[in-house]
C-alpha positions as CSV (number, residue, x, y, z in Angstrom):
1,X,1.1,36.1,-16.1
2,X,1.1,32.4,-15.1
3,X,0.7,29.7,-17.8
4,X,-1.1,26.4,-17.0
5,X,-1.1,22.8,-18.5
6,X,-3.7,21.9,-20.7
7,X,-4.5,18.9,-18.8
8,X,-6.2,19.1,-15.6
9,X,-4.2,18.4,-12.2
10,X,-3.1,15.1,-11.6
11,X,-3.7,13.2,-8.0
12,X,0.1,13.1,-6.5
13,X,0.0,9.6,-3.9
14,X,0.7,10.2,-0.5
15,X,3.7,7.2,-0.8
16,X,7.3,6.7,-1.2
17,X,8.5,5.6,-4.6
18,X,9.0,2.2,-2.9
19,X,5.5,2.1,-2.6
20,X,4.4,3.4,-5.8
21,X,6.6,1.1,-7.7
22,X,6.2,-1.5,-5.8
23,X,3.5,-2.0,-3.6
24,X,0.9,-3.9,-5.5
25,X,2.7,-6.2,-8.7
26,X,-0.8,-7.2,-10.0
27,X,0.2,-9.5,-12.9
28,X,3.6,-7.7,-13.9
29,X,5.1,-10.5,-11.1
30,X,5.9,-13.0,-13.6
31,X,6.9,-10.3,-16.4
32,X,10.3,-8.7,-17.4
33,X,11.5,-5.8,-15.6
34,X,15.0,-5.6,-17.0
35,X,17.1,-7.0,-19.7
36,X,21.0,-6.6,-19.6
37,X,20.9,-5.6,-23.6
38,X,24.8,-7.2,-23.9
39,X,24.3,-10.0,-22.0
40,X,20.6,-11.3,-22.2
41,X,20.3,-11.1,-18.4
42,X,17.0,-10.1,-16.8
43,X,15.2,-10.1,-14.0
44,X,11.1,-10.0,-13.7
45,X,9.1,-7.9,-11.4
46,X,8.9,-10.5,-8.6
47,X,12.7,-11.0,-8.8
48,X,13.5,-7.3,-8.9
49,X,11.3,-6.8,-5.8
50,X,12.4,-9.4,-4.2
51,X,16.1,-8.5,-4.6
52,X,15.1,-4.6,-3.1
53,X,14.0,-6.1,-0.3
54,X,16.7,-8.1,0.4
55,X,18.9,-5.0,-0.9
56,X,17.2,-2.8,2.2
57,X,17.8,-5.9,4.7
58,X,21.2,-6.3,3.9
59,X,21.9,-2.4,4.0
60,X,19.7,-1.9,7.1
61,X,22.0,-4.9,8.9
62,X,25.1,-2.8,7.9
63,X,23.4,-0.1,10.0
64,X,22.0,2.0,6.5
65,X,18.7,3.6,7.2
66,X,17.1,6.8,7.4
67,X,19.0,9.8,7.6
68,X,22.0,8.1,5.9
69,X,23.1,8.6,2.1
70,X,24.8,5.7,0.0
71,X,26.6,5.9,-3.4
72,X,25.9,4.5,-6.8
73,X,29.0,4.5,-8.9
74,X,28.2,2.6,-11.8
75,X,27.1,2.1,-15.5
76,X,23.7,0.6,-16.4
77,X,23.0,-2.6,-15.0
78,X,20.1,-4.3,-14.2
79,X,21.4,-4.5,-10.8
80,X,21.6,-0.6,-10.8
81,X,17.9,-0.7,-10.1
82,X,18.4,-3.2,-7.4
83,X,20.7,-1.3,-5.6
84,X,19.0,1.9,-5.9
85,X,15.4,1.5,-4.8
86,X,17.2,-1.6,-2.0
87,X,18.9,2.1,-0.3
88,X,15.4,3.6,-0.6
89,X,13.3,1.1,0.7
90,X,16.0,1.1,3.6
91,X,14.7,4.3,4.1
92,X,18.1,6.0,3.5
93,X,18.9,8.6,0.6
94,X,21.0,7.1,-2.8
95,X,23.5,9.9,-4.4
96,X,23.7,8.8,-7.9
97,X,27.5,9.7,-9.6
98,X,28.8,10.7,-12.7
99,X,30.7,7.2,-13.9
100,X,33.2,9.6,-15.7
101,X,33.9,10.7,-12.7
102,X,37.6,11.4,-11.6
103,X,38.9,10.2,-8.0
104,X,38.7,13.8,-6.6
105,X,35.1,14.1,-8.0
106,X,34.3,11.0,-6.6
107,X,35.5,12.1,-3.2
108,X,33.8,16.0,-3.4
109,X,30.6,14.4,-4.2
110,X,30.8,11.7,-1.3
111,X,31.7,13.9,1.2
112,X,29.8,16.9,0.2
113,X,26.4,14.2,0.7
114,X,28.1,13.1,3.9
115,X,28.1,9.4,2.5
116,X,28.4,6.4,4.7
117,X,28.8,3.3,1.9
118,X,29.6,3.5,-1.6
119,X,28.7,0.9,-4.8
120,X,30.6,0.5,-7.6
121,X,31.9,-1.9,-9.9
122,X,35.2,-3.7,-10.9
123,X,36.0,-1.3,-13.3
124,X,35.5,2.0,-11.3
125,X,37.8,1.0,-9.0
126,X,40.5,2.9,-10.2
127,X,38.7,6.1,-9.5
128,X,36.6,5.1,-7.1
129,X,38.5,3.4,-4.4
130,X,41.0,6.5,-3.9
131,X,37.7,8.5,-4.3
132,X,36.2,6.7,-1.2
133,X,38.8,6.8,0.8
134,X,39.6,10.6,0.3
135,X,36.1,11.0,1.3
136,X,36.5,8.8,4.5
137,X,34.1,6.4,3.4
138,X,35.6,2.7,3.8
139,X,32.2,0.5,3.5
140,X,32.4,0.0,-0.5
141,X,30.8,-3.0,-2.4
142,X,31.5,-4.2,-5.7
143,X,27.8,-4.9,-7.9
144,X,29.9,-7.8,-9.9
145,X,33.2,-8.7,-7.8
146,X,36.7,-8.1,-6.7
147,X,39.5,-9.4,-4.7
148,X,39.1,-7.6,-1.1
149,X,35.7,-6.2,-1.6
150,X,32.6,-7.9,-0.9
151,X,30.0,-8.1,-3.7
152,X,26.6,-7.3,-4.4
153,X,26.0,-11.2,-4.6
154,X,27.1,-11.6,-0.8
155,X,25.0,-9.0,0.7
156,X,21.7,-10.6,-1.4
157,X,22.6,-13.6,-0.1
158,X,21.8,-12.9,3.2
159,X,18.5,-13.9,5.3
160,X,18.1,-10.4,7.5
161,X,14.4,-9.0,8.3
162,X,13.6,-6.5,5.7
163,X,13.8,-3.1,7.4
164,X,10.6,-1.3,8.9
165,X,10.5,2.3,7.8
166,X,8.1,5.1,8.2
167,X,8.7,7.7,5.4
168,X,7.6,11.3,5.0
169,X,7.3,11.2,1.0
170,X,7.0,15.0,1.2
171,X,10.0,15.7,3.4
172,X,12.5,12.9,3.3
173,X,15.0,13.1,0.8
174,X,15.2,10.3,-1.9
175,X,18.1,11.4,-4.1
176,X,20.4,12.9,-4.2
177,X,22.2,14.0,-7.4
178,X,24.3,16.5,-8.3
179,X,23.9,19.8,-10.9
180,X,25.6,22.3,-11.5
181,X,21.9,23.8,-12.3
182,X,22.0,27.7,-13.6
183,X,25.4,28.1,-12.9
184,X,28.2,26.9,-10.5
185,X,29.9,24.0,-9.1
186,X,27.9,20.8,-9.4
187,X,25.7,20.6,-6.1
188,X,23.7,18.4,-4.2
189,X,19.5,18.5,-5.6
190,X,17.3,17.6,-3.0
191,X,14.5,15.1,-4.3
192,X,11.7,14.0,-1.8
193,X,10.0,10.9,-2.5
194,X,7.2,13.0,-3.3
195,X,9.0,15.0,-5.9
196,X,9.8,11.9,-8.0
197,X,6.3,10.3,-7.4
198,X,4.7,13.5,-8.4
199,X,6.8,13.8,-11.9
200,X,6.0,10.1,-12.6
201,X,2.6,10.6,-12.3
202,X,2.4,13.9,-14.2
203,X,4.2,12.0,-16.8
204,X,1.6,10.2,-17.4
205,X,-1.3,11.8,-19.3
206,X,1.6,13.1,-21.9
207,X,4.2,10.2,-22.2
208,X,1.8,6.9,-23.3
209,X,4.1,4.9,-22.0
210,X,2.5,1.4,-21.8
211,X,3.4,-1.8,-20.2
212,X,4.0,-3.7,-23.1
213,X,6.6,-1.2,-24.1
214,X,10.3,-2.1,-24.5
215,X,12.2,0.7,-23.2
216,X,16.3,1.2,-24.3
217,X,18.0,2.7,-21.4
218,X,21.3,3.5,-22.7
219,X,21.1,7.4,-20.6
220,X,23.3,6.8,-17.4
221,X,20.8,6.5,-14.5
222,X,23.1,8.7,-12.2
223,X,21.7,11.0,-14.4
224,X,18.2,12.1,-13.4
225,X,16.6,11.8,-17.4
226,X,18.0,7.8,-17.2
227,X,16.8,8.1,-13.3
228,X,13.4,8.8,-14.1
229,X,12.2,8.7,-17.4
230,X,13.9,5.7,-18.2
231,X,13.7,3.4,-15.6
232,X,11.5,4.4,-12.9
233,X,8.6,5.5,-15.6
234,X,9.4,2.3,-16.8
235,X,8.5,0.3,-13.5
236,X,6.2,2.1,-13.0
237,X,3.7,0.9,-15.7
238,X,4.9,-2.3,-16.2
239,X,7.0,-2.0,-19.1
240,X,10.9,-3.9,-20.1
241,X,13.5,-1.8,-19.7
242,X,16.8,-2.8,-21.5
243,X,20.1,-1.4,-20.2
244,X,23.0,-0.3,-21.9
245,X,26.4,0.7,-20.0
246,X,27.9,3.1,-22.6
247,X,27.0,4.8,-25.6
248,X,28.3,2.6,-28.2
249,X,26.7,3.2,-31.6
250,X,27.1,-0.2,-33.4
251,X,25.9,-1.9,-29.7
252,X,23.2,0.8,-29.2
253,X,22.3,-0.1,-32.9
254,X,22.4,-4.1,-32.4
255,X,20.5,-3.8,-29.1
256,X,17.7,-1.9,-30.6
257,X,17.7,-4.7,-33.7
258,X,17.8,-7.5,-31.1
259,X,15.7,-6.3,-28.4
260,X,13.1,-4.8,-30.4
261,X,12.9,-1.8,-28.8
262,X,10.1,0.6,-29.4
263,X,11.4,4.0,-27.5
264,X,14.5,5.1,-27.4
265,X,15.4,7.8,-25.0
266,X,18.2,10.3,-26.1
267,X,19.8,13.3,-26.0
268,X,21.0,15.2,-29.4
269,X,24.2,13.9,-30.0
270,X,23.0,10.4,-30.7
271,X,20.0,11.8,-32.9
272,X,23.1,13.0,-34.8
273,X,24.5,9.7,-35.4
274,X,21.0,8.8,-36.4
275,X,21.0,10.9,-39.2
276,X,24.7,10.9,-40.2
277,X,26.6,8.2,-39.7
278,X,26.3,5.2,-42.8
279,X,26.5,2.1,-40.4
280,X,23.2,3.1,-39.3
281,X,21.5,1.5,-42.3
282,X,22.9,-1.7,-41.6
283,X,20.7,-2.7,-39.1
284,X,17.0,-3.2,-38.7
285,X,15.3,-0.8,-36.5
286,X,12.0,-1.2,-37.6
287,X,11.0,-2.0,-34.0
288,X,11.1,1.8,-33.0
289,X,8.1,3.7,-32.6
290,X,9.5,6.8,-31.0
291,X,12.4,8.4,-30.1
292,X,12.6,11.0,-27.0
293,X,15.0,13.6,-26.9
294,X,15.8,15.7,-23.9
295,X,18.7,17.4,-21.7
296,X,19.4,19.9,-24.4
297,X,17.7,21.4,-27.4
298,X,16.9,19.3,-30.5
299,X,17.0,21.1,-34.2
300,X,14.1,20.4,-35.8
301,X,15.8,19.8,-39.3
302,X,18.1,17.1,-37.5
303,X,15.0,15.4,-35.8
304,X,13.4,15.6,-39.4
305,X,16.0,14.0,-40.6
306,X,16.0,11.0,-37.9
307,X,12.5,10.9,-38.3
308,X,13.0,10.2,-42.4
309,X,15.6,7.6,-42.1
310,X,14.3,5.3,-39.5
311,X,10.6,6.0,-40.1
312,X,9.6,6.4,-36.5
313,X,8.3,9.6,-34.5
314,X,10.4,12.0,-32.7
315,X,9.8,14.0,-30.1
316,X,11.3,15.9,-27.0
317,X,10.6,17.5,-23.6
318,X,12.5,19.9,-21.4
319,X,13.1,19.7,-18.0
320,X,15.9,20.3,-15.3
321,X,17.1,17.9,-12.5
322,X,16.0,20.3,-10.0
323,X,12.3,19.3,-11.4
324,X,12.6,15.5,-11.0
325,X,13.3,16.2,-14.1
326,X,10.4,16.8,-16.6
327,X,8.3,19.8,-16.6
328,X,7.5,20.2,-20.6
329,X,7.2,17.5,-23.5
330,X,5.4,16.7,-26.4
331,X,2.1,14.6,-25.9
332,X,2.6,10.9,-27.6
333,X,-1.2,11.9,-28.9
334,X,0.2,15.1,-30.7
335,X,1.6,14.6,-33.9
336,X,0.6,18.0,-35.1
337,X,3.3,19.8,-32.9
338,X,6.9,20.8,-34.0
339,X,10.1,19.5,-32.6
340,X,11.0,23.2,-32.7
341,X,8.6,23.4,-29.0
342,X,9.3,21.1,-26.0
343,X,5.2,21.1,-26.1
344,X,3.4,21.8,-23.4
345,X,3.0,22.5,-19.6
346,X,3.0,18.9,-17.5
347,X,0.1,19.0,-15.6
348,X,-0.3,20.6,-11.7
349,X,2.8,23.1,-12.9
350,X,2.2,26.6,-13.7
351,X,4.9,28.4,-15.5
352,X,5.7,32.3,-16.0
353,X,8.0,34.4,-18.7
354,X,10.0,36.9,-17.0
355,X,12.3,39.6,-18.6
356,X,15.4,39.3,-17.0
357,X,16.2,43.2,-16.9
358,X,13.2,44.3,-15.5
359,X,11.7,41.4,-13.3
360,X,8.7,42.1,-14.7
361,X,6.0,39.0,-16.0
362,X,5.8,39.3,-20.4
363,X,3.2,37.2,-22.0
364,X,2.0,35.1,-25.0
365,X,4.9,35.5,-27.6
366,X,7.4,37.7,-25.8
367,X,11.0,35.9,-24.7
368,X,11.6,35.7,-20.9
369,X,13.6,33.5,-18.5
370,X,10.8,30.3,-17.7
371,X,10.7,30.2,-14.3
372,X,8.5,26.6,-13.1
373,X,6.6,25.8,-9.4
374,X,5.0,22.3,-8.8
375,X,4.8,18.9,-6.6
376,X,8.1,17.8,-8.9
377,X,10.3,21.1,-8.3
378,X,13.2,20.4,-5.4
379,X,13.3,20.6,-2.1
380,X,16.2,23.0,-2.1
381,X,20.4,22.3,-2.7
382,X,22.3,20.6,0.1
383,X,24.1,22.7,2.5
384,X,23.8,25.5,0.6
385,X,20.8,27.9,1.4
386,X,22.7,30.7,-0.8
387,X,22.1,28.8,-4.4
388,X,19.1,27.2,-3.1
389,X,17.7,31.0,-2.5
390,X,19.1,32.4,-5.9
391,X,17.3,29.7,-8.3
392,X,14.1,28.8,-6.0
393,X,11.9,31.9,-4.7
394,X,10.3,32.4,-1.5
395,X,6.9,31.7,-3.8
396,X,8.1,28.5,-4.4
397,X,9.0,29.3,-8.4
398,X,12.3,27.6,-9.6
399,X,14.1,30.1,-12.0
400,X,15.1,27.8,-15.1
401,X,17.6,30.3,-16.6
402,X,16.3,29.4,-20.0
403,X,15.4,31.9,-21.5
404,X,11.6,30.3,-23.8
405,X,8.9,31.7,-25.6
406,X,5.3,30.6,-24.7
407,X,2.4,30.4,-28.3
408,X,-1.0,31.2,-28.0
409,X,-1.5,27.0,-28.1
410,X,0.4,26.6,-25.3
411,X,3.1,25.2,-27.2
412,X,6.9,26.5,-25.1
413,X,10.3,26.6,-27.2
414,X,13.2,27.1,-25.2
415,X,15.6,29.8,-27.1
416,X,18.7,30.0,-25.3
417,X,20.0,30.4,-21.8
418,X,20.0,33.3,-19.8
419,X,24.1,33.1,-19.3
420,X,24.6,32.1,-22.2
421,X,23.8,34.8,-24.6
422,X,26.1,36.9,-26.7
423,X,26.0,40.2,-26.6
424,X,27.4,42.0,-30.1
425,X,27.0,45.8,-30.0
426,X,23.9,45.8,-27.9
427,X,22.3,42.9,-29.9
428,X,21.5,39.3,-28.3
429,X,22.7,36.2,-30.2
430,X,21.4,33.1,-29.1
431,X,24.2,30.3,-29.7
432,X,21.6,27.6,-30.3
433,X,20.1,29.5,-33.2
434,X,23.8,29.4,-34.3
435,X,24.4,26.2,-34.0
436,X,21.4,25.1,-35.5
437,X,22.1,26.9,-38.4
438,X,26.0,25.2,-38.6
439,X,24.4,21.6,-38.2
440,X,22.6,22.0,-41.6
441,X,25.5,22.4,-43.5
442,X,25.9,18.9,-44.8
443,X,30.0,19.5,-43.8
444,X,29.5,19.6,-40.4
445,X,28.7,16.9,-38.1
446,X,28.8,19.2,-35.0
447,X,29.4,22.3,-33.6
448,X,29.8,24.7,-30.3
449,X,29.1,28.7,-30.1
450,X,30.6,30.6,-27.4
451,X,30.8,34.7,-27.2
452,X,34.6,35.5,-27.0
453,X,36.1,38.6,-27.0
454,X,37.8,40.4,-30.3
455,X,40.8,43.1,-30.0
456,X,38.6,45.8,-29.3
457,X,37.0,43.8,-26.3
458,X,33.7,43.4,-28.1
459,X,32.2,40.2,-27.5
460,X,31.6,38.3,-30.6
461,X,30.2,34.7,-31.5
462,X,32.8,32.1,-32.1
463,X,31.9,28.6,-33.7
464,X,33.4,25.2,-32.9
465,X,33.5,23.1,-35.1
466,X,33.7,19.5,-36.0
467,X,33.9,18.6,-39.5
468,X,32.4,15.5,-41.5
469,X,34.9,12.9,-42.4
470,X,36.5,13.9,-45.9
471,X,34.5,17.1,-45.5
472,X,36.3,20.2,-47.3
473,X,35.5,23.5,-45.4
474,X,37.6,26.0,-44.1
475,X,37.5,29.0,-41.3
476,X,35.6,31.3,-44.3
477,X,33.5,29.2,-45.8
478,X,32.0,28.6,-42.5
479,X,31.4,32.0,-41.7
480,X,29.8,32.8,-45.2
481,X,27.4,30.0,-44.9
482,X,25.9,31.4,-41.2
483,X,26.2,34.9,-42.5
484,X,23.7,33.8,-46.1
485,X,21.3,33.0,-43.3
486,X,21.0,34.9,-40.1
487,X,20.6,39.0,-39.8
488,X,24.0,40.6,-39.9
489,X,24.6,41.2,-36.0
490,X,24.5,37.6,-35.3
491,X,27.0,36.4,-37.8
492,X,29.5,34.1,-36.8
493,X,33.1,35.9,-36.5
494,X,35.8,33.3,-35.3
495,X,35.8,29.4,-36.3
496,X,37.8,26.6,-35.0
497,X,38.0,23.2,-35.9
498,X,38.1,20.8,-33.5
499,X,37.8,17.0,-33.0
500,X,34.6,16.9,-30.5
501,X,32.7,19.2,-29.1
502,X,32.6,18.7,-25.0
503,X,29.6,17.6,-23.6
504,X,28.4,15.8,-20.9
505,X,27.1,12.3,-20.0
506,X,23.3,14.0,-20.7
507,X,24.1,15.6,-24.1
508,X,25.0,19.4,-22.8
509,X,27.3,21.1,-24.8
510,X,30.2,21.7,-21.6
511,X,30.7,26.0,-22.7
512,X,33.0,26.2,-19.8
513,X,35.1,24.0,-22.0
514,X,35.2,25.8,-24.7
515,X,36.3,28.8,-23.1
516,X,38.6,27.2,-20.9
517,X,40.3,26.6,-24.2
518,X,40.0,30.3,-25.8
519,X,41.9,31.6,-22.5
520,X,44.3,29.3,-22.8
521,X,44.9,30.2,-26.1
């Protein structure tokens, strides 16, 4: 059975995202495109422009252009956005990387996209010089400055033509980030120009985002939510975007009270500052209309509770890097739809539920793996037509490995992951049930489940845990207060206490982690 958006199709432009973004200002020119949120620092439409096109020139006189990838290694700056649509309109291909990144991740990544120049910034250096060079790549510019290295500054400086360059939106490759997407080692997603326009646009009709909004972009835009929802939904209507370079709370908190920023883009672990941490209520963040959440699931207790204490409207969407990313989210019109969904089907994607035992389709109400096929969905993984061919069909369907549940409204919550669930004598336990059930103990501030294995081999849930400060819980008191609320098979069987749980720059809880540590235990 396939499942439809409510909304009808969108029209997907025949253009690059240079052109979409950029091609006609209207009266954003004199308006502000980006704020540094530490330092005040902004540029407006007509600068930002300006500085792409002198970005491509500059890359296009270092012999940059189509065919030819670049690296971005480097926190959020306004100058991120320079750099990253200057490689596009150069008509070459920007590989966006992890800022956590170490030297030898640096290097896999650079070499696996077969870079030719890398940015980065003063402070990467450390990791992203030796990365470079591992990786053969010796053309690396600084976005601020440092002895040996020329800068950012220099390159904008100069008075080269601005480059010529005839794109294919639907075949040549825009991006190229790296996922590890249903499993695996982290590889190479290739976006077309047309897959990025096409999510921006199907965006659209569900995200109200308007060009008087002030957008906080504290997600990492190496990361395709920061990417694209962020920033480059953000440029595309006209709205402010203010940058953040870490997660800081007090800083994220005094940004939002200074900046007056009315949506806020997260992922769950800062939703559980929100509602936790005391410092919270010393500043004023009456400026925020909405929250988003995305890149893992949200409880819908812990978004009531965000929603409570700041008085603003939460929401979320679902969606997966290899889908530019967005392919599920809440209407901003929709106030009448739970947390507990993602909401509903972007529009020109179809969706299908199918049970991973059989293969076969299951409809309205049953649980199956959500497989998704669209404009937005990837052009396949680099070099690699063997995971390219296991997660995206011959029929063009992209196979999520979340496992969701479609409503007769239309409404999709995403249960668990395909991989990821527990199997206890024949029975499925779904660790996000789990854990949503441990982050409403008022003890807890976070928590991990993973399926280990017991002394008779049988695989059984175990819970990580991370305790409130001055919080007085131990191993049974944990495992009493799942068991008083979920059916007997799905109890929780091992606990340990921990200090964080692992999780990535987007908010996913890092399982491989977790047991890493069990087996070395």
């Amino acid at each position: 059975m396939v499942f439809r958006s409510p909304y009808p199709d969108v029209v997907v432009p025949d253009v690059s995202l240079h052109e979409l973004l950029f091609a006609d200002l209207g009266d954003r020119s004199d308006r502000v495109a980006l704020v540094d949120g530490g330092t005040g620092a902004s540029l407006t439409y007509s600068q930002l422009a300006g500085a792409v096109d002198r970005m491509a020139a500059a890359l296009a006189a270092r012999g940059i252009g189509k065919g030819d990838v670049v690296g971005i290694l480097s926190p959020n700056t306004p100058y991120y956005a320079v750099v990253f649509h200057g490689v596009l309109r150069a008509g070459a291909t920007a590989t966006t990387i992890n800022a956590l990144y170490t030297a030898d991740e640096v290097a896999h990544q650079l070499a696996d996209a077969g870079a030719k120049m890398l940015f980065t910034v003063s402070a990467l250096l450390p990791n992203a010089a030796p990365g470079a060079a591992r990786a053969g790549v010796s053309d690396v510019v600084l976005l601020d400055g440092a002895e040996g290295y020329p800068s950012l500054g220099e390159l904008l400086a100069g008075d080269h033509p601005v480059p010529v360059v005839e794109i294919d939106p639907a075949e040549d490759v825009a991006v190229l980030p790296y996922s590890s997407g249903t499993t695996g080692r982290a590889k190479g997603v290739m976006l077309t120009h047309r897959n990025l326009v096409a999510n921006i646009v199907q965006c659209g009709p569900i995200l109200e985002v308007r060009d008087a909004s002030r957008i906080l972009a504290v997600l990492p835009f190496f990361h395709i939510y920061g990417m694209q929802v962020a920033m480059n939904n953000g440029l595309h209507v006209g709205a402010t975007v203010v940058t953040m370079p870490r997660f800081d709370l007090p800083e994220f908190l005094r940004v939002i009270q200074e900046h007056r920023t009315n949506l806020v883009y997260i992922a769950p672990p800062v939703a559980l500052a929100l509602a936790k941490h005391p410092v919270v209520d010393q500043y004023d963040l009456s400026g925020i209309d909405t929250i988003f959440s995305g890149a893992a699931p949200l409880d819908v207790d812990l978004a009531a509770a965000v929603s409570k204490r700041l008085g603003c409207r939460v929401s979320q969407g679902y969606g997966m890097t290899e889908m530019s990313p967005v392919s599920h989210a809440i209407p901003d019109n929709r106030d009448d739809i739970s947390v507990g969904t993602v909401g509903v089907i972007l529009p020109s994607m179809e969706c299908r539920l199918v049970d991973p035992a059989t293969g076969e389709d299951v409809g309205v109400g049953e649980r199956g793996e959500l497989w998704c096929r669209g404009p937005n969905v990837m052009k396949g993984y680099l070099n690699n037509p063997e995971a390219t061919a296991a997660t995206l069909d011959a029929d063009g369907w992209l196979h999520t490995g979340d496992v969701a549940v479609i409503d007769e409204g239309g409404l999709v919550t995403i249960v668990d992951r395909v991989k990821e669930l527990i199997k206890y004598k024949g029975y499925q336990v779904p660790p996000a049930e789990l854990e949503a059930v441990l982050l409403t103990h008022p003890g807890i501030a976070d928590a991990a489940v993973v399926g280990v294995r017991d002394a008779e081999g049988e695989e059984v849930p175990k819970a990580f845990v991370v305790l409130q400060p001055g919080a007085s819980l131990d191993g049974a008191g944990v495992m009493a207060f799942v068991a008083s609320q979920v059916a007997p098979h799905k109890k929780v069987r091992v606990v340990e206490f921990i200090e964080a749980i692992p999780k990535s720059s987007a908010g996913k809880i890092l399982r491989k982690d977790l047991r890493a540590r069990e087996t070395a235990s």
